[in-house]
KEKE-3310 file (N, C-alpha, C; in steps of 0.2 Angstrom, whole numbers, plus 5000, padded with zeros to 4 digits):
npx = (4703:4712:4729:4733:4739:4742:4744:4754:4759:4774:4782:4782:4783:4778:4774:4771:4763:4762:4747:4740:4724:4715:4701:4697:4691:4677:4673:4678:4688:4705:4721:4735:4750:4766:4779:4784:4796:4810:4813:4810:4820:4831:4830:4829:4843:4850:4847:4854:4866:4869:4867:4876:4887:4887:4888:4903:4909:4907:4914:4929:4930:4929:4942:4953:4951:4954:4967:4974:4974:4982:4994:4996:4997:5007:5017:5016:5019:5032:5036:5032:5041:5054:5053:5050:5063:5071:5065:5071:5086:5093:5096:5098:5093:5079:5063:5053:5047:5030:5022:5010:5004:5006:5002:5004:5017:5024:5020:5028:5038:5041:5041:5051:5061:5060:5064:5078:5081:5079:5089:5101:5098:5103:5115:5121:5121:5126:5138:5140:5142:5154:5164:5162:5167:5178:5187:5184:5191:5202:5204:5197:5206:5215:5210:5205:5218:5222:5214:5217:5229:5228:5225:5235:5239:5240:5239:5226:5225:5230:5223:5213:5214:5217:5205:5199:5205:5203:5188:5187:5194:5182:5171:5176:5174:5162:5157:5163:5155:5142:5143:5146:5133:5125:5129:5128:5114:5110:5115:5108:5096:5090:5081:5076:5061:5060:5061:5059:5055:5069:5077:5091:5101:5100:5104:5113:5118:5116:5124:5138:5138:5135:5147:5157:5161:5170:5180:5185:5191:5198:5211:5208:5200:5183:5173:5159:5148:5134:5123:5106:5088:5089:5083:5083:5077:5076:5084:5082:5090:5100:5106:5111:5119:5128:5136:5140:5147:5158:5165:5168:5178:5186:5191:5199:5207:5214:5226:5236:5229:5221:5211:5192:5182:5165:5153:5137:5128:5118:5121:5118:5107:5108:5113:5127:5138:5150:5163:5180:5196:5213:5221:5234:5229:5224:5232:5230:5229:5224:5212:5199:5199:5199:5186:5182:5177:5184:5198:5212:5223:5242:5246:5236:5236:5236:5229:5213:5200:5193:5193:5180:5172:5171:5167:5154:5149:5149:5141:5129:5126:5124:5113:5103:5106:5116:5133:5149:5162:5182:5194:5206:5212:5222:5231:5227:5211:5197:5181:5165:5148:5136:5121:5107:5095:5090:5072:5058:5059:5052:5041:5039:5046:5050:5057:5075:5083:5103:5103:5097:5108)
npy = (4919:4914:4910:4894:4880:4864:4848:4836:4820:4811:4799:4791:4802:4815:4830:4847:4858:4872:4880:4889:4892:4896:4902:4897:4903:4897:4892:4882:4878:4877:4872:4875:4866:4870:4860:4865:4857:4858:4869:4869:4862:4867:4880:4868:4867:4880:4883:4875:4878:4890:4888:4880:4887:4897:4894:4890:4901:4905:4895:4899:4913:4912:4904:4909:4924:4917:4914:4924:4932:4923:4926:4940:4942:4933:4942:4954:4948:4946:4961:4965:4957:4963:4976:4974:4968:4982:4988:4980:4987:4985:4995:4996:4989:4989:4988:4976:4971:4975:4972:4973:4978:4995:5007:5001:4998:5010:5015:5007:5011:5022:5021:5018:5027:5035:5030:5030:5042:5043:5033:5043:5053:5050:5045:5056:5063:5053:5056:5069:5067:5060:5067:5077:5073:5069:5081:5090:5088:5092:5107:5110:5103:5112:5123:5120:5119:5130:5136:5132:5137:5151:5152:5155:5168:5184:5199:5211:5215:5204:5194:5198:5198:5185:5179:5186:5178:5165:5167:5169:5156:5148:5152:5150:5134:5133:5139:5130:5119:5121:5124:5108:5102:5108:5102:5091:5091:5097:5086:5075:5078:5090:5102:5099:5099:5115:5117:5129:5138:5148:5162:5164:5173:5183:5179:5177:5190:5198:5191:5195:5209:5210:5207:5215:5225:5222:5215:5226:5230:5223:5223:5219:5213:5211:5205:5203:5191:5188:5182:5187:5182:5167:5152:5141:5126:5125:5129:5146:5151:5142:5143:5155:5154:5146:5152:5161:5157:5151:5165:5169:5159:5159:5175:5171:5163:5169:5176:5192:5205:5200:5195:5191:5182:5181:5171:5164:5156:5149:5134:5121:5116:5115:5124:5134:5140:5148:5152:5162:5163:5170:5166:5156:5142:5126:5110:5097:5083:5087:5092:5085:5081:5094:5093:5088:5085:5097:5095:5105:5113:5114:5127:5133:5132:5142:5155:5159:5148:5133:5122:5118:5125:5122:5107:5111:5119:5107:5097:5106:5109:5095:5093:5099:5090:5095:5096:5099:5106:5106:5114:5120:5137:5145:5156:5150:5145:5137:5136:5127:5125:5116:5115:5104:5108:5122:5133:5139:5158:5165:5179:5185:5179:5182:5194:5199:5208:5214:5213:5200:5190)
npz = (4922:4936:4941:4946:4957:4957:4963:4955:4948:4946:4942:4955:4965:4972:4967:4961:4952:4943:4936:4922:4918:4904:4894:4878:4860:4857:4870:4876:4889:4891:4901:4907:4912:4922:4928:4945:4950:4949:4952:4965:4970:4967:4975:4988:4986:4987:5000:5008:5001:5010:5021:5024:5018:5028:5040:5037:5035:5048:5057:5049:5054:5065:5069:5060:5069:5082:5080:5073:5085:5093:5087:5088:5103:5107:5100:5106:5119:5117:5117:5130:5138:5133:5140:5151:5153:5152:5162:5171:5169:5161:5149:5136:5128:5115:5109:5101:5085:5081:5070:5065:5058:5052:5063:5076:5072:5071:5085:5092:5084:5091:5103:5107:5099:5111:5121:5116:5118:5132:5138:5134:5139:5152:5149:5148:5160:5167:5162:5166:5179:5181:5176:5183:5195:5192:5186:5191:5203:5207:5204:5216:5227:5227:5230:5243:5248:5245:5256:5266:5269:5274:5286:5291:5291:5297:5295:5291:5277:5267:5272:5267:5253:5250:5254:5241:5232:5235:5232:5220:5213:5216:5211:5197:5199:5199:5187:5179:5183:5181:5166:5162:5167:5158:5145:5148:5149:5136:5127:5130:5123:5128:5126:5112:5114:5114:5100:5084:5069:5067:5065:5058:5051:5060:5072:5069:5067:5078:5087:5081:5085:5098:5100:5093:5098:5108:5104:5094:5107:5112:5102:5089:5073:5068:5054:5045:5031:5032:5024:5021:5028:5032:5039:5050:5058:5076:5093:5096:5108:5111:5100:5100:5108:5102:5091:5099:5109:5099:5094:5106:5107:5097:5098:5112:5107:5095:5094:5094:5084:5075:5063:5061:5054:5049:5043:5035:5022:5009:5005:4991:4994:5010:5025:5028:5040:5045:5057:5056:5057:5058:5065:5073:5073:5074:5074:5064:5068:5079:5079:5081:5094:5102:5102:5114:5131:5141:5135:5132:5121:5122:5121:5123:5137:5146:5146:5153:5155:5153:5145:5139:5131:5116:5118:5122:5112:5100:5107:5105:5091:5088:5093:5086:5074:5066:5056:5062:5059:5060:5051:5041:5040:5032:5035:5051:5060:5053:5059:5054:5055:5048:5044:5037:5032:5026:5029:5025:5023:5037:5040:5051:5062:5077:5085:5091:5103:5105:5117:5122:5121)
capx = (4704:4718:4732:4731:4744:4739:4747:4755:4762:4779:4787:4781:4784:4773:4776:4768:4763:4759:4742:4736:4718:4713:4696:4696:4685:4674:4670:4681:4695:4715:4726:4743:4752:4772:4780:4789:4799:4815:4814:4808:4827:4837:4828:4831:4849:4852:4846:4859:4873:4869:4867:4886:4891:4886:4893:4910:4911:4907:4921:4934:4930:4931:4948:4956:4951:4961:4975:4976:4975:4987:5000:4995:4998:5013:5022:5014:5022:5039:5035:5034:5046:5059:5053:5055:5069:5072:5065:5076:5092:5097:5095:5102:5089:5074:5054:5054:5042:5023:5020:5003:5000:5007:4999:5009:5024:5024:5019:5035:5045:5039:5044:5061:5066:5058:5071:5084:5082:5081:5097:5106:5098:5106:5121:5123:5121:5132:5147:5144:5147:5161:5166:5163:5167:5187:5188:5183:5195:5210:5202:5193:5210:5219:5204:5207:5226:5221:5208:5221:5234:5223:5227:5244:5238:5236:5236:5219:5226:5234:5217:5207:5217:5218:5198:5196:5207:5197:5181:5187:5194:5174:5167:5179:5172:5154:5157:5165:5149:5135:5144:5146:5128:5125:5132:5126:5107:5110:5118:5102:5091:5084:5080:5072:5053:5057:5062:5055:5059:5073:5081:5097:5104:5097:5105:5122:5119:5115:5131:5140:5134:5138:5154:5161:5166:5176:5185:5190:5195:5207:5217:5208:5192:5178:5169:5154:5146:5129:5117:5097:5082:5090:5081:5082:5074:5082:5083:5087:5094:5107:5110:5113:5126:5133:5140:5145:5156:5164:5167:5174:5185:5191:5192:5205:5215:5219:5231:5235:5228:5219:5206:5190:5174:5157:5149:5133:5127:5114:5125:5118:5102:5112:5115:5133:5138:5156:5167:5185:5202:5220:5227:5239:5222:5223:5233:5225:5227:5220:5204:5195:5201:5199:5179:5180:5178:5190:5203:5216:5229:5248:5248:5232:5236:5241:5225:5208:5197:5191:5190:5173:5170:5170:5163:5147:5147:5149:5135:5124:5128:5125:5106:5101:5107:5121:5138:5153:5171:5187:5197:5214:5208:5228:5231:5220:5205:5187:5174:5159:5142:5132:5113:5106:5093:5082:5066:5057:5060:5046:5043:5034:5049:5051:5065:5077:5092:5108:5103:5094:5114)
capy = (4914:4916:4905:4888:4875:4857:4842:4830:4814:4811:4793:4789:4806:4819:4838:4854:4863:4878:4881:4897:4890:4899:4900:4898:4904:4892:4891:4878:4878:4875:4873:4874:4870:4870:4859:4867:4853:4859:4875:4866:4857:4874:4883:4868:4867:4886:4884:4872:4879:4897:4886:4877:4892:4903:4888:4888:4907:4906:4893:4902:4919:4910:4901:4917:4926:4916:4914:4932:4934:4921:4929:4945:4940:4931:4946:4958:4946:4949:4966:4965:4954:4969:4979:4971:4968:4987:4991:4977:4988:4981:5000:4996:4983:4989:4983:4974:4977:4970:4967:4971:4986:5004:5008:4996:4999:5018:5014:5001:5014:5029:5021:5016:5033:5038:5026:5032:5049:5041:5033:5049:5058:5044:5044:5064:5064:5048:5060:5073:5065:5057:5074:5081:5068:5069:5085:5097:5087:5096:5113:5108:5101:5119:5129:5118:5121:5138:5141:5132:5141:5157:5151:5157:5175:5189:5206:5209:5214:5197:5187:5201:5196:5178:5177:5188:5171:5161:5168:5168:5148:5146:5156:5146:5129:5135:5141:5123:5114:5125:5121:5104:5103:5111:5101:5085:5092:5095:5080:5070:5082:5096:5108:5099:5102:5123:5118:5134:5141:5152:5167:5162:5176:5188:5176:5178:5196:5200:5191:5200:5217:5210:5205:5218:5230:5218:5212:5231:5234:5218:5225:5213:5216:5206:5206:5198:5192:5185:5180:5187:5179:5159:5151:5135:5124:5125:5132:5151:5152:5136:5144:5161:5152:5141:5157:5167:5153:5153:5170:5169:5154:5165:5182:5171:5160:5169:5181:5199:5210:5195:5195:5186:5184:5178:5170:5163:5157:5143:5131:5116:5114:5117:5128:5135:5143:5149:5157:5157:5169:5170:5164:5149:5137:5119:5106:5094:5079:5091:5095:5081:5080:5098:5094:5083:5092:5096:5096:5110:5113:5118:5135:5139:5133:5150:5157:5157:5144:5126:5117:5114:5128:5119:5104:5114:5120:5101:5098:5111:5105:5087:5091:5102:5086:5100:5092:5103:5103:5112:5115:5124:5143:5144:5154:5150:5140:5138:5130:5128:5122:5115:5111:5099:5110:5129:5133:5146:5163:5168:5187:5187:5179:5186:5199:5199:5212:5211:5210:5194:5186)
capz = (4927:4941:4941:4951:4959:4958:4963:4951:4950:4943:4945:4962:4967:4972:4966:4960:4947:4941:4931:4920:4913:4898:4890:4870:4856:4856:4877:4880:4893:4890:4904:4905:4919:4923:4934:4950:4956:4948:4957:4972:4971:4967:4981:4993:4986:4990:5007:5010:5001:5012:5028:5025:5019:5034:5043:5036:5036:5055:5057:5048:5057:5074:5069:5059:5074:5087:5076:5075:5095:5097:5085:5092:5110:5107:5099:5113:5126:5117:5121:5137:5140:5132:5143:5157:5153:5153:5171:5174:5171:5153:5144:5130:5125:5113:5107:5094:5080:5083:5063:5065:5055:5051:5069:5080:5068:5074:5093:5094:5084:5095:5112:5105:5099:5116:5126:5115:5122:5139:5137:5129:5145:5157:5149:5148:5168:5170:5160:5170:5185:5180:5173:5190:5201:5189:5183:5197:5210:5204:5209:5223:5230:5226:5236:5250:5250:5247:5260:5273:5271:5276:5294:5294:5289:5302:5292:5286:5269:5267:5271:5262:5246:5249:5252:5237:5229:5236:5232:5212:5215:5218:5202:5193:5197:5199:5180:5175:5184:5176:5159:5163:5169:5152:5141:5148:5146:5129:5124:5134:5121:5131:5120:5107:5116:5111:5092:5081:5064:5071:5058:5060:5048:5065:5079:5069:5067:5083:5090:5078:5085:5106:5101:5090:5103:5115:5097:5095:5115:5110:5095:5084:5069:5066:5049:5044:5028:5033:5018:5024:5026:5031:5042:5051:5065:5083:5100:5098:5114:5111:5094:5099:5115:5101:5092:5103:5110:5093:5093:5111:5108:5093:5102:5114:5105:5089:5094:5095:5080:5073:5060:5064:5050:5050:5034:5031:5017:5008:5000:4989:5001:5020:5025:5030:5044:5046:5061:5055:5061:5055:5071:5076:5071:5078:5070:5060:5073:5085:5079:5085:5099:5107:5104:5119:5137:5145:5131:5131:5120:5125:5118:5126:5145:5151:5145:5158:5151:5159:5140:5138:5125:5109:5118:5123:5103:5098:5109:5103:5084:5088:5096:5080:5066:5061:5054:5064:5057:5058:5042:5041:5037:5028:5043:5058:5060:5052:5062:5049:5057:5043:5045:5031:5025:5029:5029:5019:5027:5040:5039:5057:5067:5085:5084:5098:5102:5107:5125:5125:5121)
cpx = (4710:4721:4730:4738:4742:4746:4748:4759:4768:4783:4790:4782:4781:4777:4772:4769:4759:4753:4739:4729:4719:4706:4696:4690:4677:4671:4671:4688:4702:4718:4732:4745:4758:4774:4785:4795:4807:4818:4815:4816:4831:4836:4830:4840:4853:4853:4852:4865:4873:4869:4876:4889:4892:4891:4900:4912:4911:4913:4929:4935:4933:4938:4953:4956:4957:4967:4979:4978:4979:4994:5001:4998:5005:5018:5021:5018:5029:5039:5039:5038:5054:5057:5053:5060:5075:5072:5068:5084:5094:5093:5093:5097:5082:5068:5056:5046:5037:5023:5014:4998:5003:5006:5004:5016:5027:5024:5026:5041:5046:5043:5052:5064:5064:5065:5077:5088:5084:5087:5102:5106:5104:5114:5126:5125:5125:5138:5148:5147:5153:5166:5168:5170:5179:5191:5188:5186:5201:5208:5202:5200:5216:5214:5204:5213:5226:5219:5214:5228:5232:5224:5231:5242:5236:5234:5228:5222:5226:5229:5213:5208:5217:5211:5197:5199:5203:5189:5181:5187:5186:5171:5170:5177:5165:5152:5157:5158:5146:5138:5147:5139:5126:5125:5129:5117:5106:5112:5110:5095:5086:5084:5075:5063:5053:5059:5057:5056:5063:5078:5088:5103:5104:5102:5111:5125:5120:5120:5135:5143:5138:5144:5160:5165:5172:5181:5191:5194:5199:5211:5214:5199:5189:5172:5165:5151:5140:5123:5108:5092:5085:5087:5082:5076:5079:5079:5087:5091:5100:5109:5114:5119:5132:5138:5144:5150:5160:5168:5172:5181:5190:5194:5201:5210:5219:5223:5230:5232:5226:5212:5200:5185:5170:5155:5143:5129:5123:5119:5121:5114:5104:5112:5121:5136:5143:5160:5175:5190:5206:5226:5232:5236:5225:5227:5229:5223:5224:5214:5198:5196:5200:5189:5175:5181:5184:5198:5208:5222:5237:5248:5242:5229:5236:5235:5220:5204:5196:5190:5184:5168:5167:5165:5156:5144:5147:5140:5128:5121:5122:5115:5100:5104:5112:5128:5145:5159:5173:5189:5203:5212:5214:5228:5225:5214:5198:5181:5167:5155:5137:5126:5111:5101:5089:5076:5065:5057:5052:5047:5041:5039:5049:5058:5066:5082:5097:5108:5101:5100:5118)
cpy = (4915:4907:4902:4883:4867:4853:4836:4825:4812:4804:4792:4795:4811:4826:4844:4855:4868:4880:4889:4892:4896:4896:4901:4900:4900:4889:4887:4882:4874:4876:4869:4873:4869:4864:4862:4863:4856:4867:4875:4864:4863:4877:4878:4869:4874:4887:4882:4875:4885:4894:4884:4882:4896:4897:4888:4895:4909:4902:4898:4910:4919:4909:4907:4920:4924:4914:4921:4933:4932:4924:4937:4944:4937:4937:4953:4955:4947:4954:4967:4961:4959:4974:4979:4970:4978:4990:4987:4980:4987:4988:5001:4992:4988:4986:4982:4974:4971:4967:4968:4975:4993:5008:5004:4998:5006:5020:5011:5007:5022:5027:5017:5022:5035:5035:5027:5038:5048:5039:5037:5052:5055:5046:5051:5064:5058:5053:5064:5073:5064:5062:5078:5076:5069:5075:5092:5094:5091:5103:5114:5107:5109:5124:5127:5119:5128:5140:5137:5133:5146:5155:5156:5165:5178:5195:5204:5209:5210:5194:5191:5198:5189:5178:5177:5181:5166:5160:5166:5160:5143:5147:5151:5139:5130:5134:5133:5118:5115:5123:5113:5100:5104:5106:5093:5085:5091:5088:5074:5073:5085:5100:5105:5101:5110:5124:5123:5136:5148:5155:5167:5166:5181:5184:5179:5186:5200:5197:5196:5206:5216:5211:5210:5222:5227:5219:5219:5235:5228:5220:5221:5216:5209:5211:5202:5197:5186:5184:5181:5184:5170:5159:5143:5132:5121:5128:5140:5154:5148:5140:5150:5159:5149:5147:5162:5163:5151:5157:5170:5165:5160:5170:5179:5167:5163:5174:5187:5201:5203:5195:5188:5189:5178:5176:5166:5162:5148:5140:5124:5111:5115:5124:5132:5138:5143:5154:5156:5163:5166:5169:5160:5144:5131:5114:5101:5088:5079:5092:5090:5079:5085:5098:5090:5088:5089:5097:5102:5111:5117:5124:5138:5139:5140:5155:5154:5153:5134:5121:5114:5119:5125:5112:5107:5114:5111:5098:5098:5109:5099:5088:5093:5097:5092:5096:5099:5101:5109:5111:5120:5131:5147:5153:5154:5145:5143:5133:5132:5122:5121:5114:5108:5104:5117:5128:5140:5151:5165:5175:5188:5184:5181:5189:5199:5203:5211:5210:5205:5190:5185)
cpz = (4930:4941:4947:4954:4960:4957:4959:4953:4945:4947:4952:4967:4967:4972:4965:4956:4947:4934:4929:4914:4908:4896:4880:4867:4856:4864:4879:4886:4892:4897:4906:4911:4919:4929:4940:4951:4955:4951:4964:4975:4971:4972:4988:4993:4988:4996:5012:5007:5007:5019:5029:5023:5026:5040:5041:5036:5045:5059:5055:5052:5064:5073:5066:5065:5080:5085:5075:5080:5096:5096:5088:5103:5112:5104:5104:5119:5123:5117:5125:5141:5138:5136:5150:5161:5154:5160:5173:5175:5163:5149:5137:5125:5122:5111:5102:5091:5081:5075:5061:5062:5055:5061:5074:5075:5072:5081:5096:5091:5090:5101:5110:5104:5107:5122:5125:5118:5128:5142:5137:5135:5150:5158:5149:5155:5169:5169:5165:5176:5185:5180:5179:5195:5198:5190:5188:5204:5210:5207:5213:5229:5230:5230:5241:5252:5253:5256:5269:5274:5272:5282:5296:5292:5295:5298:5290:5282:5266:5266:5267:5254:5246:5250:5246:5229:5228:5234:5223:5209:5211:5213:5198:5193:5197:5191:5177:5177:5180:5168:5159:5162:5161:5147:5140:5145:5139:5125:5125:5129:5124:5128:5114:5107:5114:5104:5090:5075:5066:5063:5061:5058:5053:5071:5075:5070:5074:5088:5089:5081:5094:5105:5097:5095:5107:5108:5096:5102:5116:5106:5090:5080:5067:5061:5049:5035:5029:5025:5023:5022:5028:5038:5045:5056:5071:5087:5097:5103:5114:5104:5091:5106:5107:5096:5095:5107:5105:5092:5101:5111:5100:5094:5109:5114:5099:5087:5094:5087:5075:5069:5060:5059:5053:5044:5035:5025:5015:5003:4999:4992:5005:5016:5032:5034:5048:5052:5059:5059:5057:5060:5071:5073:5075:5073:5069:5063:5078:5084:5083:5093:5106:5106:5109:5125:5141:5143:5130:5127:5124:5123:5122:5135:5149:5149:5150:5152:5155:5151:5138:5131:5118:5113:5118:5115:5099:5099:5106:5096:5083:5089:5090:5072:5064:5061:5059:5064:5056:5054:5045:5037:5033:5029:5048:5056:5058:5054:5058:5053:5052:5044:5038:5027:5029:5027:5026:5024:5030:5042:5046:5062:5074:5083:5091:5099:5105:5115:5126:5123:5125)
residu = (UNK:UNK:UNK:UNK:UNK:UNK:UNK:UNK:UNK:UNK:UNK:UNK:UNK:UNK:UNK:UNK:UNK:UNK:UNK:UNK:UNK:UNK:UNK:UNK:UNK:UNK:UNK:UNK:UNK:UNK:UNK:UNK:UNK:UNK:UNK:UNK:UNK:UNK:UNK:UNK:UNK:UNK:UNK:UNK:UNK:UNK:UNK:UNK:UNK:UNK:UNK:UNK:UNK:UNK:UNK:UNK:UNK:UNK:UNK:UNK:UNK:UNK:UNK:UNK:UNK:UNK:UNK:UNK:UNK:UNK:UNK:UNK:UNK:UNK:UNK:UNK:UNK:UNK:UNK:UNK:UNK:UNK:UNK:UNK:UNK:UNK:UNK:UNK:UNK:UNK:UNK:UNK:UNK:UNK:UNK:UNK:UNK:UNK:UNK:UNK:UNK:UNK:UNK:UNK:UNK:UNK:UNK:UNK:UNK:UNK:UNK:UNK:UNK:UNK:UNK:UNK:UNK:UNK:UNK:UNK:UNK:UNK:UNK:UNK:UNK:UNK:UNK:UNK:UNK:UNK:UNK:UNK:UNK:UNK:UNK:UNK:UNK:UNK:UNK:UNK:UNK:UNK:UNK:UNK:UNK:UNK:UNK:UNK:UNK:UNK:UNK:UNK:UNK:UNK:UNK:UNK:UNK:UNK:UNK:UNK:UNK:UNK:UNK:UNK:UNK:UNK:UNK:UNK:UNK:UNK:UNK:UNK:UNK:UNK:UNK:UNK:UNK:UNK:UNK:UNK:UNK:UNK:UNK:UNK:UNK:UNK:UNK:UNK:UNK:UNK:UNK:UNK:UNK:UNK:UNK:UNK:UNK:UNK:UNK:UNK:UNK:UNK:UNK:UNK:UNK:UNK:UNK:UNK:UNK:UNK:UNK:UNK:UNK:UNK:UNK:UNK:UNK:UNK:UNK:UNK:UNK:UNK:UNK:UNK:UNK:UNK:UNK:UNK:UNK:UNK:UNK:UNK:UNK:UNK:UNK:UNK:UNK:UNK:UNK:UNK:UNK:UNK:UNK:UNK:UNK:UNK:UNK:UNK:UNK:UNK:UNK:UNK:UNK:UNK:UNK:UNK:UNK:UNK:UNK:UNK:UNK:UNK:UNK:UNK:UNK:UNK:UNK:UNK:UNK:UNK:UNK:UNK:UNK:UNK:UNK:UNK:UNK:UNK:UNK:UNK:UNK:UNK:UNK:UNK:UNK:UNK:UNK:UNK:UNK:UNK:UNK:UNK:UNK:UNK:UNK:UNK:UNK:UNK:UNK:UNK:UNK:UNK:UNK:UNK:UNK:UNK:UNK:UNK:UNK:UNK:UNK:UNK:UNK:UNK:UNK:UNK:UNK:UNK:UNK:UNK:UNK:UNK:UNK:UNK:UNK:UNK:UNK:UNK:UNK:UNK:UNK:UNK:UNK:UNK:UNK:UNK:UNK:UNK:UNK:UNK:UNK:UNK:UNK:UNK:UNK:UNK:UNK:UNK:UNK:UNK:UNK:UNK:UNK:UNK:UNK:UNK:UNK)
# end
């Protein structure tokens, strides 16, 4: 027999049950039947917790929701309220941090370090104006004297000689704008877009090698002890200029018969990176002071030069994270370029010869 459901009566209240007849030995009928109604009550109870549930998950998601967007929205518009303030002229001013997640932390810090550069640039091209606008009036004002006193000349000889004055005047501020010009990019971080792992132990060697020969057609030797295989990360164009303006500032301030080395070497993670001499060197009050442009000492007035050498090398230094100090070399000067750390030697570098210097 298949089960059945019949309607019972419970204390004025009508419910259901569940029946399984049965026939016994004897050819009677048993039936058992269960009442539902206790089910009936969980079942409706269920429908209702899962309707107020879904109902108060639908509230919370809506209300979460714009409490999110409003927090969201309200630190989006301090945003663009700081940058506003930016294309308004107020530089200096950065975004402040959205909050909103790893993702936005990175976005807010990206366009700051981005501003920073923009700044750096700004302000690189404000110096050299200033630079210019200062620095190169003093020449300018002596190539005007020059060129008008060339009036009073009849001989050719006379004005061939005073052009050929005049033509040098020119070269000589050309020289000081283009490292002017120079100095300010760098500082603005141009260069950082052709960063590479650069054999640095090859940049030094390969000055080295340009510069000995002058060193000998001075009266003066130049030794090296480079360490092979150190590598950093850098411009090798800016780091094979930031050497060989070491060497030249060496080559003309450290006297006749002047001993000048090169050393190289991984010290204690960095790595070291020494040009020193036995010349005169720099007083100790001095040191910082000649890595500013335009800085000349007394002793080395009388010498061709526009002061911008070391700042260039400062520079250079400053855009590659490198630490740059002079030291008393007990005699002469040692300007040591530190970098914080190398890189594992790459065997496949680009090799370059002492021509590309």
């Amino acid at each position: 027999m298949s089960a059945a459901i019949l309607p019972v009566v419970k204390r004025q209240a009508r419910s259901t049950a569940i029946t399984n007849p049965k026939r016994t030995a004897d050819g009677s009928r048993l039936i058992v039947g269960r009442n539902t109604s206790d089910l009936d009550e969980l079942s409706d109870w269920l429908r209702l917790v899962t309707l107020w549930s879904g109902l108060g998950i639908t509230v919370l998601a809506i209300g979460g929701g714009l409490l999110i967007a409003s927090v969201f929205l309200r630190r989006l518009d301090r945003v663009n309220r700081s940058l506003q303030e930016i294309m308004d002229g107020r530089l200096e001013e950065r975004v402040p941090a959205i909050r909103m997640g790893d993702e936005f932390d990175r976005l807010t810090s990206n366009l700051n370090l981005m501003l920073d550069r923009n700044q750096a640039v700004m302000d690189g091209l404000r110096q050299v104006s200033t630079g210019i606008a200062h620095d190169l009036r003093t020449p300018l004002s002596r190539l005007r004297q020059h060129l008008d006193s060339m009036r009073d000349l009849t001989r050719p000889e006379d004005l061939q000689r005073a052009i050929d004055d005049a033509l040098a005047q020119v070269d000589d501020v050309l020289t000081t704008f283009h490292a002017l010009l120079r100095i300010g990019q760098i500082e603005g971080g141009a260069g950082r877009a052709r960063f590479e792992p650069v054999d640095l132990s090859a940049v030094m060697d390969r000055v080295r090698l340009a510069y000995e020969t002058a060193a000998e057609d001075a009266g003066k030797t130049l030794s090296a002890q480079i360490a092979p295989d150190i590598v950093v990360n850098g411009d090798p164009q800016l780091l094979t200029q930031l050497f060989a303006n070491l060497l030249e500032n060496a080559l003309r301030h450290a006297g006749d018969k002047a001993h000048i080395t090169m050393s190289l070497a991984q010290v204690a993670g960095a790595v070291s990176a020494v040009v020193a001499d036995d010349g005169p060197g720099v007083p100790a009050h001095e040191r910082q002071r000649v890595l500013r442009r335009f800085c000349r000492l007394d002793a080395s007035r009388s010498s061709p030069g526009s002061g911008l050498g070391l700042a260039l090398i400062a520079a250079i230094a400053e855009l590659h994270d490198a630490e740059l100090s002079l030291s008393d070399n007990s005699p002469g000067l040692a300007v040591e370029v530190r970098f914080a750390e190398g890189l594992p030697h790459l065997s496949r570098l680009p090799s370059r010869g002492p021509e590309d210097i």
